[in-house]
Backbone as a printed PyTorch tensor [residue, N CA C, xyz], in Angstrom:
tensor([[[ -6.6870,  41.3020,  -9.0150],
         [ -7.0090,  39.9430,  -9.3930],
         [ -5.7660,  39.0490,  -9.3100]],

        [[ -4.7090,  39.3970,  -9.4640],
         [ -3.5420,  38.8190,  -9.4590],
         [ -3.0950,  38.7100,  -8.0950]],

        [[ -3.4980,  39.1390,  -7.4050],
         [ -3.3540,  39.2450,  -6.2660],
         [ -3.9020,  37.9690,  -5.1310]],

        [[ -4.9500,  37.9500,  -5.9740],
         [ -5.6290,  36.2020,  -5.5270],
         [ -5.1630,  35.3340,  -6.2150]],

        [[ -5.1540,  35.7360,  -7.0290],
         [ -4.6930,  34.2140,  -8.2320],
         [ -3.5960,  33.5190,  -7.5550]],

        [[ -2.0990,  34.1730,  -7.8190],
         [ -0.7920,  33.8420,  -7.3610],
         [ -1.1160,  32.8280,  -5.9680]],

        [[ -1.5570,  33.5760,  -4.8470],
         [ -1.6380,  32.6630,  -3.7300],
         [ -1.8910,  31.6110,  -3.3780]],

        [[ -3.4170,  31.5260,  -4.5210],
         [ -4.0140,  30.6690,  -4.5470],
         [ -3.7850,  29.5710,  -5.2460]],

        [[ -3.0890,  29.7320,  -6.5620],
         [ -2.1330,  28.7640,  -7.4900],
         [ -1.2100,  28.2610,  -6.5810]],

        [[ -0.2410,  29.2790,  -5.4030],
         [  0.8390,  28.6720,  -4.7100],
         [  0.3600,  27.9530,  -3.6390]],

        [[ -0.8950,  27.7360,  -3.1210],
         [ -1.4400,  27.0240,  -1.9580],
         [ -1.7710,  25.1960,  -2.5980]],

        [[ -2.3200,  25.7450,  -3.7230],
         [ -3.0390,  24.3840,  -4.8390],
         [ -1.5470,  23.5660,  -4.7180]],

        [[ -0.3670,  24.1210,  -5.5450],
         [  0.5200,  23.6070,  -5.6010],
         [  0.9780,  23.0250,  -4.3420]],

        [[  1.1930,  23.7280,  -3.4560],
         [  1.8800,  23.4820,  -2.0500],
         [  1.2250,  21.9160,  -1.2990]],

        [[ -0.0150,  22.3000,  -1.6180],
         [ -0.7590,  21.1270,  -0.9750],
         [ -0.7850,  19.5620,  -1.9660]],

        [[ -0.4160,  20.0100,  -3.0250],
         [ -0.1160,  18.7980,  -3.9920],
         [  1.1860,  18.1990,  -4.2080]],

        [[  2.0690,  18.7920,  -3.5840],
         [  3.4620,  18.6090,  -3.3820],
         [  3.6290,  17.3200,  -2.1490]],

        [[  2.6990,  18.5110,  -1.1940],
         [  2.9080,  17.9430,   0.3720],
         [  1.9640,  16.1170,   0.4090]],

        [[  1.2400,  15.5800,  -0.5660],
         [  0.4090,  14.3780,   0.0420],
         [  1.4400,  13.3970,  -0.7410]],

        [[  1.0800,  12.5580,  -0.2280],
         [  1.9640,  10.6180,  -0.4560],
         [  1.6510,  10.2170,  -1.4780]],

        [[  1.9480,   9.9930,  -2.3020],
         [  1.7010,   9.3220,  -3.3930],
         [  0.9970,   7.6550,  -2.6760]],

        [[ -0.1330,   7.1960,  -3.2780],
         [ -0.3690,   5.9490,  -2.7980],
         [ -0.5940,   4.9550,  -3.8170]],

        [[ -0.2940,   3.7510,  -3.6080],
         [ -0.1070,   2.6110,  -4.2140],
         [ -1.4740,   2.0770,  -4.4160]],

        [[ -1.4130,   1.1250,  -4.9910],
         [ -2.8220,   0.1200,  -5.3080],
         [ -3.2610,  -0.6090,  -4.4710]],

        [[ -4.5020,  -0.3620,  -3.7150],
         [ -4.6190,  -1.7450,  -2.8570],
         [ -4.9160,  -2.6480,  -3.1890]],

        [[ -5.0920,  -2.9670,  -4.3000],
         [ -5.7690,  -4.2690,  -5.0150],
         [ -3.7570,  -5.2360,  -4.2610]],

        [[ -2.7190,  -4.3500,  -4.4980],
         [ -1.7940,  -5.4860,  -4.3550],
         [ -1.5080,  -5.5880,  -2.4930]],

        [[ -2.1200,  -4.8890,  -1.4470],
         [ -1.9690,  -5.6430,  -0.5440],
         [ -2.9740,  -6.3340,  -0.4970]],

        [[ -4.0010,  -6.4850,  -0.9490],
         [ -5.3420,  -7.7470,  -0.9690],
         [ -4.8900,  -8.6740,  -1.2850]],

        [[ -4.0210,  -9.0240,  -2.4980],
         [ -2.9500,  -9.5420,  -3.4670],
         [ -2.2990, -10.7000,  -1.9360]],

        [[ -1.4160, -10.0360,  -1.1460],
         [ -0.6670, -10.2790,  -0.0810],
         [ -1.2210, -11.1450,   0.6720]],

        [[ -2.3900, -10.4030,   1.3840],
         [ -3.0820, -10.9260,   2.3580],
         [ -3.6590, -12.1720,   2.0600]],

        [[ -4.2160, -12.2020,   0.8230],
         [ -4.9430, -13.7960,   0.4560],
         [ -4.1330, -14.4300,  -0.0120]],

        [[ -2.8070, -14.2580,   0.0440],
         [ -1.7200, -15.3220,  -0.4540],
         [ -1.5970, -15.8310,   0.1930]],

        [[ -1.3830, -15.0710,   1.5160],
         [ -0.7210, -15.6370,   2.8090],
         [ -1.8410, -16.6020,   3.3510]],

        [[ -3.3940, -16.1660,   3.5290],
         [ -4.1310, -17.2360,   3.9810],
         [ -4.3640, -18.8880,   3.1580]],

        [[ -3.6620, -18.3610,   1.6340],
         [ -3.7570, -19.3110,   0.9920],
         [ -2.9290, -20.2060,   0.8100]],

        [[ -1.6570, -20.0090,   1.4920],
         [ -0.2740, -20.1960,   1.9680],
         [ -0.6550, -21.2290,   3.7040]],

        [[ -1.8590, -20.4600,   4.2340],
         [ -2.3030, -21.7410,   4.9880],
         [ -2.7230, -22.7190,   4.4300]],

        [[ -3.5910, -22.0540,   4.1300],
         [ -4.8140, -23.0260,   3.2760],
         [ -4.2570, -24.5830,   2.4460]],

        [[ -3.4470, -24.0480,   2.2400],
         [ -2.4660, -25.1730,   1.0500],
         [ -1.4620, -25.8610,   1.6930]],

        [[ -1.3300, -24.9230,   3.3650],
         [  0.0740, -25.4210,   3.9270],
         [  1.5460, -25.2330,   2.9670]],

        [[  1.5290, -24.5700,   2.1550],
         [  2.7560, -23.7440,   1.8020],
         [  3.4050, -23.0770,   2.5490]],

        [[  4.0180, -23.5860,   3.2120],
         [  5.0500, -22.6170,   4.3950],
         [  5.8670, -21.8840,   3.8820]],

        [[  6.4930, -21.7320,   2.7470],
         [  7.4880, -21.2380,   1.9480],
         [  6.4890, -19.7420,   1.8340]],

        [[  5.4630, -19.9900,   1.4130],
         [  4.4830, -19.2800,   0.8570],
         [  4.6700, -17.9340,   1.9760]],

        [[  4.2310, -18.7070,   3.0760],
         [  4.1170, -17.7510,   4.4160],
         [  5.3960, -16.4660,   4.4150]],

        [[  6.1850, -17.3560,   4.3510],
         [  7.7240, -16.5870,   4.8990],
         [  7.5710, -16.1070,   4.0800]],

        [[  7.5500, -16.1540,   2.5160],
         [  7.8200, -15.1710,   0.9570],
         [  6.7610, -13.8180,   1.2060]],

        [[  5.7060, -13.9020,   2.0320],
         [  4.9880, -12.7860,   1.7350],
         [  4.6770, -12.2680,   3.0500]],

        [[  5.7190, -12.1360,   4.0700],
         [  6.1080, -11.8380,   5.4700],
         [  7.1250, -11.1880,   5.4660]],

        [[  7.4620,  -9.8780,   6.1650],
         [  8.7700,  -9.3790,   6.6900],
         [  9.6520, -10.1470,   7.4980]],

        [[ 10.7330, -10.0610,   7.8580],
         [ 11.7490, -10.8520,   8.3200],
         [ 11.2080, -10.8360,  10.0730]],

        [[ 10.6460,  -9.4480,  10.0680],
         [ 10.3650,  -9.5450,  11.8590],
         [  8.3160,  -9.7930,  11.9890]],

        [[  8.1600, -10.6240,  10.6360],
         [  6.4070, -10.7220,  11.1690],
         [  6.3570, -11.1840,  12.6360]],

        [[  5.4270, -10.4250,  12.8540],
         [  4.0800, -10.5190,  14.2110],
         [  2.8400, -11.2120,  14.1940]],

        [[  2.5050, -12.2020,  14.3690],
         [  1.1370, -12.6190,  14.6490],
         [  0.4960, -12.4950,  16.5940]],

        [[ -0.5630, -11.2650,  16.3440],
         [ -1.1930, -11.7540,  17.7780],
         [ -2.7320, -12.4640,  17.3710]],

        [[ -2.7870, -13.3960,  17.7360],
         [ -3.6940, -14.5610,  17.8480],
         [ -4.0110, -14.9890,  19.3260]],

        [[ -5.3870, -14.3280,  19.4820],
         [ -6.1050, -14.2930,  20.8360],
         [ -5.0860, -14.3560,  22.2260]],

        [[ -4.7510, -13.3470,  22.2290],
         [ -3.8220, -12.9700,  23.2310],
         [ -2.5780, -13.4260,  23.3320]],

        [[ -1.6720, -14.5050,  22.5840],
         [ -0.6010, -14.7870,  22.0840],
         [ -0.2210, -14.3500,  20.7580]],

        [[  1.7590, -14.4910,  21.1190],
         [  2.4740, -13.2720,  19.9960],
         [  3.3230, -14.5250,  19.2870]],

        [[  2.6470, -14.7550,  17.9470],
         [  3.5350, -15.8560,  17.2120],
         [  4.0580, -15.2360,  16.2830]],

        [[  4.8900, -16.2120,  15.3720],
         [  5.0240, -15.5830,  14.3470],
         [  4.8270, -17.0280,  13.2210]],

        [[  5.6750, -16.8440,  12.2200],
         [  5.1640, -17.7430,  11.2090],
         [  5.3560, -19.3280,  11.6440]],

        [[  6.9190, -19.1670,  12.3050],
         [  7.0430, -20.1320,  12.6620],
         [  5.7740, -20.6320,  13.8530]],

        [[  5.9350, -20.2410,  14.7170],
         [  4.5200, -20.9120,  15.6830],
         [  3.3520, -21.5970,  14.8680]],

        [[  2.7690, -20.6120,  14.1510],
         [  1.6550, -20.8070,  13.2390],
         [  1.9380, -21.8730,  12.2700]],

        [[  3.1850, -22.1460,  11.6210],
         [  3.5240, -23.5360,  10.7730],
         [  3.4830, -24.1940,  11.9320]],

        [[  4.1740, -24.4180,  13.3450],
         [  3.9210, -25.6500,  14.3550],
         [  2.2060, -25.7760,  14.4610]],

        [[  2.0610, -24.5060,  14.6440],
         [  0.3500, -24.9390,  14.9340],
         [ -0.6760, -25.8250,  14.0970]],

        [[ -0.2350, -25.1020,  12.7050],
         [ -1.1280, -26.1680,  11.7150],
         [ -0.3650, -27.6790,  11.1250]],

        [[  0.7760, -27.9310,  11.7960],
         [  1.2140, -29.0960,  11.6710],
         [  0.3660, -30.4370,  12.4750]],

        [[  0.0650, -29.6010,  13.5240],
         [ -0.4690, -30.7550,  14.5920],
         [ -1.6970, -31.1600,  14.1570]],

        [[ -2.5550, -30.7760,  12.4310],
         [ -3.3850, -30.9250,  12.1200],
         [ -3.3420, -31.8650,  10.5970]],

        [[ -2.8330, -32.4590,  10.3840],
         [ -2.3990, -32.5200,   9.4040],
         [ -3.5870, -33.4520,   8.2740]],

        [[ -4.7610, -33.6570,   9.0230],
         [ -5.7430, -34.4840,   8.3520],
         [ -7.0090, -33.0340,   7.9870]],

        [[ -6.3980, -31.8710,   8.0440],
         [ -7.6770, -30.9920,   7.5750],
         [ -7.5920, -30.0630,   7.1050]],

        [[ -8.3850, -29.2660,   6.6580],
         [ -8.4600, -28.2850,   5.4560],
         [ -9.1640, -27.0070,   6.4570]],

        [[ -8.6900, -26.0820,   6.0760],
         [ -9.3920, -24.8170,   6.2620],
         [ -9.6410, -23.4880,   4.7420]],

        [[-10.4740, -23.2620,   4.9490],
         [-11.1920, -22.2330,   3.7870],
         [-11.3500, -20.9910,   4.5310]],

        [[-10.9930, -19.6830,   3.9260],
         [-11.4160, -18.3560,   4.6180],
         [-12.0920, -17.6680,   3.5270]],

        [[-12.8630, -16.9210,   3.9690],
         [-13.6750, -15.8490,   3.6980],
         [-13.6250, -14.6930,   4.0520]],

        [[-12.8570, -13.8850,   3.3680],
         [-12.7690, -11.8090,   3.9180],
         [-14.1240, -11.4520,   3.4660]],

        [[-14.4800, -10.4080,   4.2340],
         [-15.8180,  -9.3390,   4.0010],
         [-15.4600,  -8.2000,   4.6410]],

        [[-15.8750,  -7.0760,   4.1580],
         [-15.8830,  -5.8100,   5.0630],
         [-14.6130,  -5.2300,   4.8240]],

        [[-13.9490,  -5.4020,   4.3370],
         [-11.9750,  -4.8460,   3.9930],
         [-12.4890,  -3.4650,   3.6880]],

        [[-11.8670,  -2.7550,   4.8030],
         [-10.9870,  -1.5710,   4.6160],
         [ -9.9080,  -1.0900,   4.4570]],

        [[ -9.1580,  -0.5450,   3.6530],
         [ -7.8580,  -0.7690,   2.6940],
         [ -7.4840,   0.7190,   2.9110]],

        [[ -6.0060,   0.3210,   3.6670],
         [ -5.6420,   2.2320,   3.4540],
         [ -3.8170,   1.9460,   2.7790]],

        [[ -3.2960,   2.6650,   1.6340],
         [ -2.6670,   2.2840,   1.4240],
         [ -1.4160,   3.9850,   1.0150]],

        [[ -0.0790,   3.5690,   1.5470],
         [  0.3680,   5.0670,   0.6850],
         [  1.7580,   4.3190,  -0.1880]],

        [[  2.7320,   5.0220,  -0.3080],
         [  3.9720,   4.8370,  -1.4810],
         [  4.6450,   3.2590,  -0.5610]],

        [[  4.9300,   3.6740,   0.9920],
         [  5.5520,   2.1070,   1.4300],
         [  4.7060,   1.7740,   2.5690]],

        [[  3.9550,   2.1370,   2.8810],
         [  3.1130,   1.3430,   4.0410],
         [  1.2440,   1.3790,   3.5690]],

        [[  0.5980,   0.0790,   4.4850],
         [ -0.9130,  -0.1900,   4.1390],
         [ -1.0920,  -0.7160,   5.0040]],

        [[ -2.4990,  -0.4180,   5.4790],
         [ -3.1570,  -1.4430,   6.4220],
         [ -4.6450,  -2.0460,   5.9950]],

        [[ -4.6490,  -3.6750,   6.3540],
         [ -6.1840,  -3.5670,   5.7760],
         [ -6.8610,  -4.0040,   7.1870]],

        [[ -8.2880,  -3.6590,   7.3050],
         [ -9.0530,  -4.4250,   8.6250],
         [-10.3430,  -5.0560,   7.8150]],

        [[-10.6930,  -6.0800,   8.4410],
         [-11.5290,  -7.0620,   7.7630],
         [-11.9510,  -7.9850,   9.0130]],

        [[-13.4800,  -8.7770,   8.2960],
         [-13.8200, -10.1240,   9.0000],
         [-13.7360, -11.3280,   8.2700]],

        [[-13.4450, -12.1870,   8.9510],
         [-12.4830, -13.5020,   8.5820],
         [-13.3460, -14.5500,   9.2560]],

        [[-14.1730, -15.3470,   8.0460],
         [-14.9750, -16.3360,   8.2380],
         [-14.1440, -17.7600,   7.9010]],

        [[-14.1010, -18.4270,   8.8360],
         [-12.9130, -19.9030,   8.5950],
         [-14.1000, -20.8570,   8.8100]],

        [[-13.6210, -22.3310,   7.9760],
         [-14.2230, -23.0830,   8.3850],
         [-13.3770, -24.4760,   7.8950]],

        [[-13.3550, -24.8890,   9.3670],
         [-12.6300, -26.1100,   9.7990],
         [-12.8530, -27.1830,   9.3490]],

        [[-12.1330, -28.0210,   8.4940],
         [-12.5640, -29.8770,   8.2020],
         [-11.8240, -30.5930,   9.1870]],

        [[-12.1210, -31.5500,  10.0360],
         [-10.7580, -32.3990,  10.4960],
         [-11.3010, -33.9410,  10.2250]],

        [[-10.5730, -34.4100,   9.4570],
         [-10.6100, -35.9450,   9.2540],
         [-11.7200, -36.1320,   8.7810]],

        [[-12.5470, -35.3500,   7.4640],
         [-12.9460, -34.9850,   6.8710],
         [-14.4480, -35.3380,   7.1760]],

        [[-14.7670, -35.2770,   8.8260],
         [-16.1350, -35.3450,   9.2650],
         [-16.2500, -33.8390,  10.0400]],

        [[-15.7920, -33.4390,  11.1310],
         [-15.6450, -32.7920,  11.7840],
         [-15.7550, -31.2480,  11.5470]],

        [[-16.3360, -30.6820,  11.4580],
         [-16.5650, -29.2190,  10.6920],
         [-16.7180, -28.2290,  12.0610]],

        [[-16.1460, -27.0280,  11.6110],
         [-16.1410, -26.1890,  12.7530],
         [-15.9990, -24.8070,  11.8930]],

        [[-16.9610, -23.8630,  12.4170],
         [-16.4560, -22.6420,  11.6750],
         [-16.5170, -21.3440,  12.7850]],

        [[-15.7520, -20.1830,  12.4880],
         [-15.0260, -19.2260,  13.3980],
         [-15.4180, -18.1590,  12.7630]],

        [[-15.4920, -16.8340,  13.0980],
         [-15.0800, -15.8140,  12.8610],
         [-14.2840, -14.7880,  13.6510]],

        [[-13.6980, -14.2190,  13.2850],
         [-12.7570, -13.4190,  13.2520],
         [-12.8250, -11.8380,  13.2980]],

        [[-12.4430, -11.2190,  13.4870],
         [-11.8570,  -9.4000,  13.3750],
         [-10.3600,  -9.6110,  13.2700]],

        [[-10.2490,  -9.0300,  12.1840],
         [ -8.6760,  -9.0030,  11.8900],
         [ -7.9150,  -7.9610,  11.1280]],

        [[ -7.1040,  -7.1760,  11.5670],
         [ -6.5520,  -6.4910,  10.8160],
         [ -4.7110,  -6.8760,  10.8870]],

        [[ -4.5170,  -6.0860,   9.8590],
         [ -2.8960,  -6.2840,   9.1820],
         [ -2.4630,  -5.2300,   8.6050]],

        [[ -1.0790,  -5.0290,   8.8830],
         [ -0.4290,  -3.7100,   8.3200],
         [  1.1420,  -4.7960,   7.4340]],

        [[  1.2930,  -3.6460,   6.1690],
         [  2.3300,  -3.7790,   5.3040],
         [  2.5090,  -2.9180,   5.4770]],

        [[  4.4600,  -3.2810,   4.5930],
         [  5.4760,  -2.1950,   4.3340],
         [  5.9550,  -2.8060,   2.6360]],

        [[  6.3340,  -1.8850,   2.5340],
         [  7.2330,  -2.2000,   1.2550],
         [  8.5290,  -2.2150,   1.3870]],

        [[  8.9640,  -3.8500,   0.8410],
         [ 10.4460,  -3.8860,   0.8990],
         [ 11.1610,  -4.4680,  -0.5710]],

        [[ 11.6440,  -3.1680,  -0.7370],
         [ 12.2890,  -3.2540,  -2.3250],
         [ 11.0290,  -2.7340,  -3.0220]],

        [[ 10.6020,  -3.4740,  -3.8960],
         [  9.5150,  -3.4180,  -4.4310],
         [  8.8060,  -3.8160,  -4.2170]],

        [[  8.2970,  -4.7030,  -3.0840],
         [  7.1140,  -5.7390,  -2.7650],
         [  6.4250,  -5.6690,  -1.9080]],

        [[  5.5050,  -5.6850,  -1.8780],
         [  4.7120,  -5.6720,  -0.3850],
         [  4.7980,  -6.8590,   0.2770]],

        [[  4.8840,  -6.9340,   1.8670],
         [  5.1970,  -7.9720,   2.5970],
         [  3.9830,  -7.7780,   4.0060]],

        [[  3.4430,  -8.4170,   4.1660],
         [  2.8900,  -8.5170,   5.6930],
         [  3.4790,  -8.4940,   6.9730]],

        [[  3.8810,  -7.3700,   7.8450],
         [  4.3840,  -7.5040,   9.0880],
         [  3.8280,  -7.6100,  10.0360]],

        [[  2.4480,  -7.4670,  10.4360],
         [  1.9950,  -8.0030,  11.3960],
         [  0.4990,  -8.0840,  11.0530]],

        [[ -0.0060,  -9.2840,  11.9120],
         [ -1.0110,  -9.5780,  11.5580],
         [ -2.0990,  -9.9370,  13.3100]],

        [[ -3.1540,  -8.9680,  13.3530],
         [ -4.0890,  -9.3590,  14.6050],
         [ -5.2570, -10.0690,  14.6960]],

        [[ -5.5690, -10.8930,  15.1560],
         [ -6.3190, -11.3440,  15.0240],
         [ -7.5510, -11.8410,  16.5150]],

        [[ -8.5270, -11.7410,  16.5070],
         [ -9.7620, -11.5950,  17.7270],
         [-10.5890, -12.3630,  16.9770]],

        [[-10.9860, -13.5480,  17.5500],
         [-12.6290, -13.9650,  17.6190],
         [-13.8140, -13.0450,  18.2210]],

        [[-14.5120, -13.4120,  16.5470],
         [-15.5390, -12.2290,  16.7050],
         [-16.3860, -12.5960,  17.2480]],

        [[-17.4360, -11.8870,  17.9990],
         [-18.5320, -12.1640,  19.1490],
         [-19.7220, -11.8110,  18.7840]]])
């Protein structure tokens, strides 16, 4: 009997040693809707604070990054956008996460003009220091 036991105690252990400790995803959700809300508000500060130093944005076949994306929503400056996540799948361990999701936007311009989009989008974090940061972010109009 001891003979099973031992092995089997040292396999239990072995395999509980060997997995990642993982973090909360509630705090890259945390991230991700900052940052859209960081559009949303046009907080550019916002953007960069919850971005790695080398963020990635691919946005329908172009590679921006925050900066592009602050030029981009500058040239708008009479409208509002609102997003909507659904569908988030959240994988998260001790310093890295990725979430994939659909991303319902909808456009005001000059507060007649309404336009709304969807999206497929996913995003991967890292942890730097203690924080989670967004390093890249993809994004596809959904069909």
């Amino acid at each position: 009997m001891k003979r099973i036991i031992l092995p089997l105690v040292l396999q239990i252990m072995i395999l509980t040693c060997c997995q990642k400790p993982s973090d909360d995803p509630e705090k890259l959700k945390a991230v991700l809707n900052g940052y859209f809300d960081g559009i949303t508000t046009k907080d550019y500060q916002k953007l960069n604070d919850l971005t790695t130093e080398d963020f990635i944005l691919y946005e329908n076949g172009k590679v921006w990054n925050n900066d592009s994306l602050i030029k981009s929503i500058s040239r708008y400056p009479n409208s509002t956008i609102n997003y909507e996540f659904d569908n988030l799948k959240i994988s998260v361990d001790q310093f890295s996460g990725s979430i994939s999701y659909y991303n319902h936007g909808e456009f005001i311009l000059n507060d007649t003009t309404r336009r709304n989009i969807n999206w497929v989008e996913s995003a991967t974090f890292r942890k730097v220091g203690s924080e989670w940061k967004m390093d890249f972010l993809h994004s596809s109009v959904r069909k």
